[in-house]
C-alpha positions in Angstrom: 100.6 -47.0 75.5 102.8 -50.2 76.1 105.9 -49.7 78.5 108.7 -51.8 77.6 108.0 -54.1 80.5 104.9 -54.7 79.9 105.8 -55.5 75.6 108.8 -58.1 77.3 106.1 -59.9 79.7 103.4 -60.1 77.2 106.2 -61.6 74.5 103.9 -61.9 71.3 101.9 -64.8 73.3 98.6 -63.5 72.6 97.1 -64.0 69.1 94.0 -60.8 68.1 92.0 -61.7 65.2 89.9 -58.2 64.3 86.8 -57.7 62.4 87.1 -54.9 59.6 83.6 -53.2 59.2 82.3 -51.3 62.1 85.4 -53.1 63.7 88.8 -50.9 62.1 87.0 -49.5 59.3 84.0 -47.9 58.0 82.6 -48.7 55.0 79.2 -47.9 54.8 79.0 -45.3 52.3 80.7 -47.5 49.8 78.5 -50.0 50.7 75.1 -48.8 50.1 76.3 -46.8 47.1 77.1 -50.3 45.6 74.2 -51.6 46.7 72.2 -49.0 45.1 74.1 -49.4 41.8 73.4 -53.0 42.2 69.9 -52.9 42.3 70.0 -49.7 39.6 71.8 -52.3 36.9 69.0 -54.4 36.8 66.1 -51.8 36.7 65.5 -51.6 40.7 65.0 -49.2 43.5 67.4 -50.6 46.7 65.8 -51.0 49.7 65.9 -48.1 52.6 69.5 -47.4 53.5 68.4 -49.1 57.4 67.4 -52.7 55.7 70.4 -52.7 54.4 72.9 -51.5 57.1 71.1 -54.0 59.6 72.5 -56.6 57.3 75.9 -55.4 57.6 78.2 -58.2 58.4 76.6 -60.8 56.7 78.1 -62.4 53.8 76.7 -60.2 50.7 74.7 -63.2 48.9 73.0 -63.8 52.4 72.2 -59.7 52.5 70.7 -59.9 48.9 68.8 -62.9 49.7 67.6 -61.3 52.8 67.0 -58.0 51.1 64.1 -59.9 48.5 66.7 -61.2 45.8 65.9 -64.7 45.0 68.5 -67.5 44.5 68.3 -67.7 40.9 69.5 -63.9 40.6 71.6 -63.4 43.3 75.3 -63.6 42.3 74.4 -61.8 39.3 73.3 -59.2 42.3 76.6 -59.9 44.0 79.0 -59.4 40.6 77.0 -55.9 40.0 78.2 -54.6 43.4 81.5 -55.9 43.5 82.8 -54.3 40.1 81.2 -50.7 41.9 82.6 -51.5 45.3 86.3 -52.0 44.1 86.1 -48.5 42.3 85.4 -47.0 45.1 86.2 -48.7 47.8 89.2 -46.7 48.8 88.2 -43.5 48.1 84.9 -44.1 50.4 86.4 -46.0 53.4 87.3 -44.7 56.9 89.8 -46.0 59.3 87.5 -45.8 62.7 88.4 -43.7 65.3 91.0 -45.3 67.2 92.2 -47.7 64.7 95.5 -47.4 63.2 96.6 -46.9 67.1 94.5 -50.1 68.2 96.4 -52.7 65.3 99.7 -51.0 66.3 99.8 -51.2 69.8 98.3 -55.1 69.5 100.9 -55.5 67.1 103.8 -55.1 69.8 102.5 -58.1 71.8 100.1 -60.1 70.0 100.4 -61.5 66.3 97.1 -60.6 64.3 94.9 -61.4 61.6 91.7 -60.5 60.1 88.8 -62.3 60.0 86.1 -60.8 57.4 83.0 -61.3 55.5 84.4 -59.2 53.1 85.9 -60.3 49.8 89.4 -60.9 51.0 91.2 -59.6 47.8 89.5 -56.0 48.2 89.9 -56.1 52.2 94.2 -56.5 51.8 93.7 -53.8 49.0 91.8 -51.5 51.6 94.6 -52.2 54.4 97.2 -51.8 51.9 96.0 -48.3 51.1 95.6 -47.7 54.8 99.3 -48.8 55.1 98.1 -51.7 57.7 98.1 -54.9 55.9 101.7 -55.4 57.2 101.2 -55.9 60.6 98.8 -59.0 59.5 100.2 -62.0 59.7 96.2 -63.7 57.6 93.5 -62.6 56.5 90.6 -64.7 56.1 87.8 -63.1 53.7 84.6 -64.8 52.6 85.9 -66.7 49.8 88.5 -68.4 51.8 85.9 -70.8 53.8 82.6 -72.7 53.0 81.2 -71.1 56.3 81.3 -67.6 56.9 80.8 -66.1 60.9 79.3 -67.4 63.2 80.7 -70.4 61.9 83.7 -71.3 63.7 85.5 -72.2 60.4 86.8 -68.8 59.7 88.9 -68.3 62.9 89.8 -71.9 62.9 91.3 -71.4 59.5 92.7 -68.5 60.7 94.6 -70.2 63.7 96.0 -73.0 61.3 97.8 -70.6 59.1 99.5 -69.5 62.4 99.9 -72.4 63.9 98.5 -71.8 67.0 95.3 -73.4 69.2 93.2 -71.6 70.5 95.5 -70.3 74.1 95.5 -66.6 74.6 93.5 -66.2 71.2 91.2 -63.2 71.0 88.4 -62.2 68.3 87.4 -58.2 68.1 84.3 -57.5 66.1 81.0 -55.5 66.3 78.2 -58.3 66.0 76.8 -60.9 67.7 78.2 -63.0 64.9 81.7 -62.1 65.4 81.2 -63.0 69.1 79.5 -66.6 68.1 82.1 -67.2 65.6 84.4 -66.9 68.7 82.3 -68.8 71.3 82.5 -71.8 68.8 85.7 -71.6 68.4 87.1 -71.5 71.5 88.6 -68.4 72.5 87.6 -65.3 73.8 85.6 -62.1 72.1 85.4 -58.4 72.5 82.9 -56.9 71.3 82.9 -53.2 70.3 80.0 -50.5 70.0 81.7 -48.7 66.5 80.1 -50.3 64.2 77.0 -51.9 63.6 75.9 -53.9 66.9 73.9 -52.0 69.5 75.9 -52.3 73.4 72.3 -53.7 74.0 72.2 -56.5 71.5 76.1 -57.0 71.9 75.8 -57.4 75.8 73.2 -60.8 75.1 76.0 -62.7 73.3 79.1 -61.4 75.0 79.9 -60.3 78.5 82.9 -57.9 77.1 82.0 -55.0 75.4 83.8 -51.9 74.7 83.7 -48.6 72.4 86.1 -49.4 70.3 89.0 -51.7 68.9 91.4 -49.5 70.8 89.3 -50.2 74.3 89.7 -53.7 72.9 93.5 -53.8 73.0 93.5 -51.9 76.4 91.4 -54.4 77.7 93.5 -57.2 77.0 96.3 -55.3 77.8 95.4 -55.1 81.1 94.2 -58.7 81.2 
């Protein structure tokens, strides 16, 4: 996709920080199976499979508060489904359409990270298995910051680790919170239809928009 002109102008100068779920990967399966064997270790019945994928992207205490569980139970909540997700996390996540093409065509003129709600120990495990982790310079998961998205901390600690402000910086992801995360920081978002944000609610809080993480990297491509 890249001529080798256009690889020498761009030079690495551009930095893309990606978004995993609905972003490069999809999850949901593994996801509300944990969830469900979550809520099944302590005698419940999860809530509809629609409650909980609209809560997608949020940090999972904040999705079992929002999903009824109270304070005093939920990181009990949270431990159940992480020792469910990480069995099965590999065998029931998807590389999106589009994605392993996407990270390695940004990878020959930007330097990337990831920046995640997810745990970031199972996230490099998942790109590992996926054979992608490499082309990562960070990766910023939930337990890495005090604020999750669309708190600017994430990216910010993201930028720090490679030493760069926020010039030519980019942020792909799939919800509004990705795109706030960005505003707040400083640098510019793309948002992308994949996953979990509707191009309707997407459009309100970015002016970019595009089908995938691959449209992403063409877009900025192309400047």
């Amino acid at each position: 996709m890249i001529k080798p002109q256009e690889a020498e102008r761009l030079q690495k100068e551009h930095i893309i920080l990606f978004d995993l779920d609905g972003t490069l990967i999809d999850s949901t399966e593994a996801i509300l199976e944990s969830f469900e064997r979550a809520y099944g270790h302590f005698g419940r019945t999860a809530p509809p499979e629609e409650r909980i994928t609209a809560e997608i992207g949020h940090p999972l205490d904040k999705m079992f508060l929002s999903l009824g569980i109270s304070d005093a139970e939920v990181w009990e909540y949270v431990a159940a489904y992480k020792a469910h997700y990480r069995k099965i996390s590999r065998e029931k996540t998807l590389l999106l359409p589009g994605a392993e093409r996407a990270v390695k065509e940004a990878s020959k003129f930007a330097r990337l990270g990831v920046v995640t709600t997810k745990t970031a120990k199972y996230s490099v495990e998942l790109l590992e298995h996926m054979n992608l982790m490499h082309y990562f310079e960070v990766l910023i998961g939930r337990e890495d910051v005090e604020n999750p998205k669309p708190h600017p901390e994430p990216i910010f600690k993201a930028l720090s680790k490679l030493k760069e402000d926020t010039n030519k910086c980019w942020m792909v992801g799939d919800t509004c919170m990705d795109m706030l995360s960005a505003q707040a920081a400083g640098i510019r978002g793309i948002a992308v239809t994949s996953g979990y944000g509707s191009e309707e609610d997407l459009s309100a809080c970015c002016s970019l928009v595009r089908k995938s993480a691959l449209d992403a990297v063409v877009s900025i491509i192309r400047g």
